[in-house]
Structures are given as C-alpha cells and as structure tokens.
C-alpha positions in Angstrom: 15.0 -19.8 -22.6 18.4 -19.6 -22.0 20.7 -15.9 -20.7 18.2 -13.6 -22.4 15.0 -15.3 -20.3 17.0 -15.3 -17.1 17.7 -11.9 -17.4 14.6 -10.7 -18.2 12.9 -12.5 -15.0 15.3 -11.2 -13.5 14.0 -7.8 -13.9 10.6 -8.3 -13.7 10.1 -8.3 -17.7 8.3 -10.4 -19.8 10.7 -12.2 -21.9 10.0 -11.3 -25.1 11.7 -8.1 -24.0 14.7 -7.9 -26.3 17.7 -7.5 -23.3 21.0 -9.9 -23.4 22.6 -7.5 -20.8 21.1 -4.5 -19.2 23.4 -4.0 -16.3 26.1 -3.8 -18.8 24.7 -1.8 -21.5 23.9 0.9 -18.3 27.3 0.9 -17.3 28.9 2.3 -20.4 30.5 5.3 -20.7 27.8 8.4 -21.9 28.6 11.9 -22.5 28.3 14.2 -19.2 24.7 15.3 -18.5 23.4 13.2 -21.7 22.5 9.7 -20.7 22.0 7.4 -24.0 19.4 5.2 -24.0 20.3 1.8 -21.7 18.6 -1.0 -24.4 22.0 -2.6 -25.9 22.6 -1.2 -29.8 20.8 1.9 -29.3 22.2 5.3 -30.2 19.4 7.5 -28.8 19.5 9.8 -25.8 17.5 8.3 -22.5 15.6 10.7 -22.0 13.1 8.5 -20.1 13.8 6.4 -16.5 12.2 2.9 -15.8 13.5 1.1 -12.4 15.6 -1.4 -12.4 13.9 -3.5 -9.5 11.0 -3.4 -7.5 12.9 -1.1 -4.8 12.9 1.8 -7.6 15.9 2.4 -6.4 17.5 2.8 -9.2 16.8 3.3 -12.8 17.9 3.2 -16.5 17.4 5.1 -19.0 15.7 4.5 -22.3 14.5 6.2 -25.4 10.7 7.1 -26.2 10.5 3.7 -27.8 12.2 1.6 -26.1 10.8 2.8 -22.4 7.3 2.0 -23.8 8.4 -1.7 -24.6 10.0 -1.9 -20.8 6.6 -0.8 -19.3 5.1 -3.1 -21.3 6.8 -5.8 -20.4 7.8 -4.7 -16.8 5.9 -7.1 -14.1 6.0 -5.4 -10.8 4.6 -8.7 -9.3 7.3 -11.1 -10.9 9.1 -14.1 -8.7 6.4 -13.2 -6.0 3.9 -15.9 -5.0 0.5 -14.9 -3.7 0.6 -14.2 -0.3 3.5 -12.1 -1.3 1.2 -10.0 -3.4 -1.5 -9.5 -1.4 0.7 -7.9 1.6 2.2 -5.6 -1.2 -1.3 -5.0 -2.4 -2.4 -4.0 0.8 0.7 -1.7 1.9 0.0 -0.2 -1.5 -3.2 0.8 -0.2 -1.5 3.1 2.9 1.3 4.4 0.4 3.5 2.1 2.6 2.8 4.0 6.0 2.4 2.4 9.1 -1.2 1.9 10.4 -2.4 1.7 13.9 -6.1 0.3 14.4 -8.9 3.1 15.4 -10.0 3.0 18.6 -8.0 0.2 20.1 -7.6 2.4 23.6 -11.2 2.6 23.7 -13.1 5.7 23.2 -11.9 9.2 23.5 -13.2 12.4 24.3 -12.7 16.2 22.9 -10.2 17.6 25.2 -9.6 21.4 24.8 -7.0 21.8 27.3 -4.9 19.7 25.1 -4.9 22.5 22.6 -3.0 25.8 22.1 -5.9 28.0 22.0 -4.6 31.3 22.1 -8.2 33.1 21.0 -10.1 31.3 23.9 -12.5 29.8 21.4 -13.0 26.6 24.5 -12.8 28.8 27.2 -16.7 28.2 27.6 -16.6 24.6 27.2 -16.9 22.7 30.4 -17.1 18.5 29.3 -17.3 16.0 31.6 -15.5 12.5 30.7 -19.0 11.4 28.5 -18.6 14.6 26.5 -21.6 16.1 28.3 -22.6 18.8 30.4 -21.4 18.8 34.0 -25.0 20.2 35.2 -26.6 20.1 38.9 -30.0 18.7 39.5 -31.9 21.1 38.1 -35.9 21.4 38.2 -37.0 20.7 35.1 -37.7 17.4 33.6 -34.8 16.0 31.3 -36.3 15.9 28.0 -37.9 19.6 28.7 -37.3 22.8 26.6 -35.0 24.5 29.5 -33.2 21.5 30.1 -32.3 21.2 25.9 -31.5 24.9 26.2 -29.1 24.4 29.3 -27.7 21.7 27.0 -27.3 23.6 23.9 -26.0 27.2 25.3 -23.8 24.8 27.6 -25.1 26.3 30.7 -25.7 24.9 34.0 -28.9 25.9 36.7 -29.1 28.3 38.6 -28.8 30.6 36.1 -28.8 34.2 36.5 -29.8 36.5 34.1 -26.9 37.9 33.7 -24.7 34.9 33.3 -27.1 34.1 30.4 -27.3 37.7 28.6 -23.3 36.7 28.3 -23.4 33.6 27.2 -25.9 34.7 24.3 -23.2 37.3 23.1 -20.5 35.1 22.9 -22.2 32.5 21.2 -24.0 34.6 19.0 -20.8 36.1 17.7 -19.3 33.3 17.0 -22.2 32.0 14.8 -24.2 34.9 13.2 -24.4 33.9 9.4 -22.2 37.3 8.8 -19.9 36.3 10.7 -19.3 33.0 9.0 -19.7 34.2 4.9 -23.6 32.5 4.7 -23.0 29.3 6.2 -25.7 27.2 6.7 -24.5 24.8 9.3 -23.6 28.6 11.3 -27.0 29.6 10.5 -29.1 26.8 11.8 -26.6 26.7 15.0 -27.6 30.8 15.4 -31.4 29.8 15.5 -31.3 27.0 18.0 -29.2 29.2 20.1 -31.3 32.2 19.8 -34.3 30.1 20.7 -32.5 28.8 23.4 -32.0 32.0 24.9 -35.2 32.4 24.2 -36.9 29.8 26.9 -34.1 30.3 29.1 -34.7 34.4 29.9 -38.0 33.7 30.0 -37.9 31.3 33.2 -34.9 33.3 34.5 -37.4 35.9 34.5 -40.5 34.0 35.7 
C-alpha cells in the first residue's frame, strides 16, 4: 500500500482517498483570510473544515468536492480495536460528561429548607424524614376520610376551625384553575382539596 495507504490510516481514511501528503499540502502558504482547499493540486478555496484526528482538534480545509470524498472516506473508529469502541460508544452516549450512578447514597427526600424560597411557597410544608406528615395520634382510623384530608391539606389533629379556614385559602390560591391558565393537574388538585375541607369543617364542627 505503500506512503499513500500509511497516510491515509493515519488519518482515519479509507485508502482509496487520493492524499500523498496532507500535513504538507495544509501547511502551505494561502492568501490572508482565504484558506485554499488542503487536497494536494487543488486551486479552490476551502471553504469547508474536516478534522484532522479524532481529537477534532484541528482541521483542514477542503473544497465542496473534495470535503465530501474526506467524509466519505473518514473512519472515526480506525486503529481502534473493540473494547476501544465500545467505551467511545458509550461516552458518546453522555456527550463525554461524567456520570455518577442514581441513588448510590440511598434515597433522598424533598427538602425545602435547602431552597431559596423567597415567596414562601414551602412555608406550609412540614415533612418528616419518609416524606410524610409529622401527625399526632389522632382519632380517626388510618385509611378514613379525615385522616386522607389531614393528609392531603397537610394538616395535623387537633385542628381548629380556624387553623383550617387558613389553610383552605392558601391552598386554594395556589391551585384555582384561574390561577394556573386551565391546568388540569391544578384543577383536579383544587377538587380534592376543596373536598378535603369539606370533611374536615364538618367534624371540626361536629
């Protein structure tokens, strides 16, 4: 295959890529601010890059015609064996980022005083380390209505029927469909917590 094959492995090519000497065809003197095309004998203007290397670090410059024959015969993957590829392959799949496995601290809860939150939109949340509410014994059964309103205006018994009225406001600011331009996930939350309320002022008032 001789200088011409060596050079084109060299550079990732397929062979039948008509180079003798890139590296010295690039280095030739061009006219400021008007790169000629790179491919040795050609006259043209390089108006087009293609790297020299997998690094893509550096590139030359080729006419319309003679880019489209360096893509074609540029192997990205040349002088690499397999195992070489598939770590490539796999980097390519992160845009080259460093990755860190999910959940390898175990599991984590929402914390909002780890947030700037300068509109107090968690000032009502109170989370225990599960994530749920930190409630008293309270007297109704666990799977009852009041206790799955407790749970879902994030209230805790006794409740007075004051404390409730203003928990209702807030939450039904925050979530009344005009509020949030129609949204349907607002306007399902606005329901359960208007029946919520609902149950609750009722036995707050039994």
């Amino acid at each position: 295959m001789g200088t011409h094959g060596t050079a084109a492995r060299r550079h990732g090519l397929d062979a039948s890529f008509g180079l003798d000497d890139l590296d010295a065809a690039s280095a030739r003197a061009e006219a400021p601010g008007v790169p000629m095309c790179d491919h040795p004998g050609c006259a043209n203007r390089g108006e087009f890059r293609a790297p020299k290397d997998r690094s893509l670090s550096s590139y030359y410059h080729f006419c319309l015609d003679h880019v489209r024959a360096y893509n074609k015969a540029w192997n990205y993957y040349a002088n690499m064996d397999s195992e070489e590829i598939e770590q490539q392959v796999r980097r390519s799949t992160v845009w080259d980022r460093p990755t860190w496995r999910m959940g390898g601290a175990g599991p984590r809860r929402f914390d909002p005083g780890t947030l700037h939150d300068p509109l107090g939109v968690f000032d009502d949340m109170h989370a225990t380390q599960d994530g749920h509410v930190d409630a008293e014994p309270t007297p109704f059964a666990r799977d009852s209505r009041e206790t799955q309103a407790l749970r879902e205006l994030d209230l805790t018994w006794p409740l007075t029927r004051e404390e409730l009225r203003a928990r209702y406001r807030t939450l039904v600011k925050r979530h009344h469909p005009d509020a949030n331009n129609g949204d349907k996930a607002a306007e399902e939350r606005f329901k359960c917590v208007s029946e919520a309320y609902r149950v609750l002022l009722a036995t707050v008032d039994a």
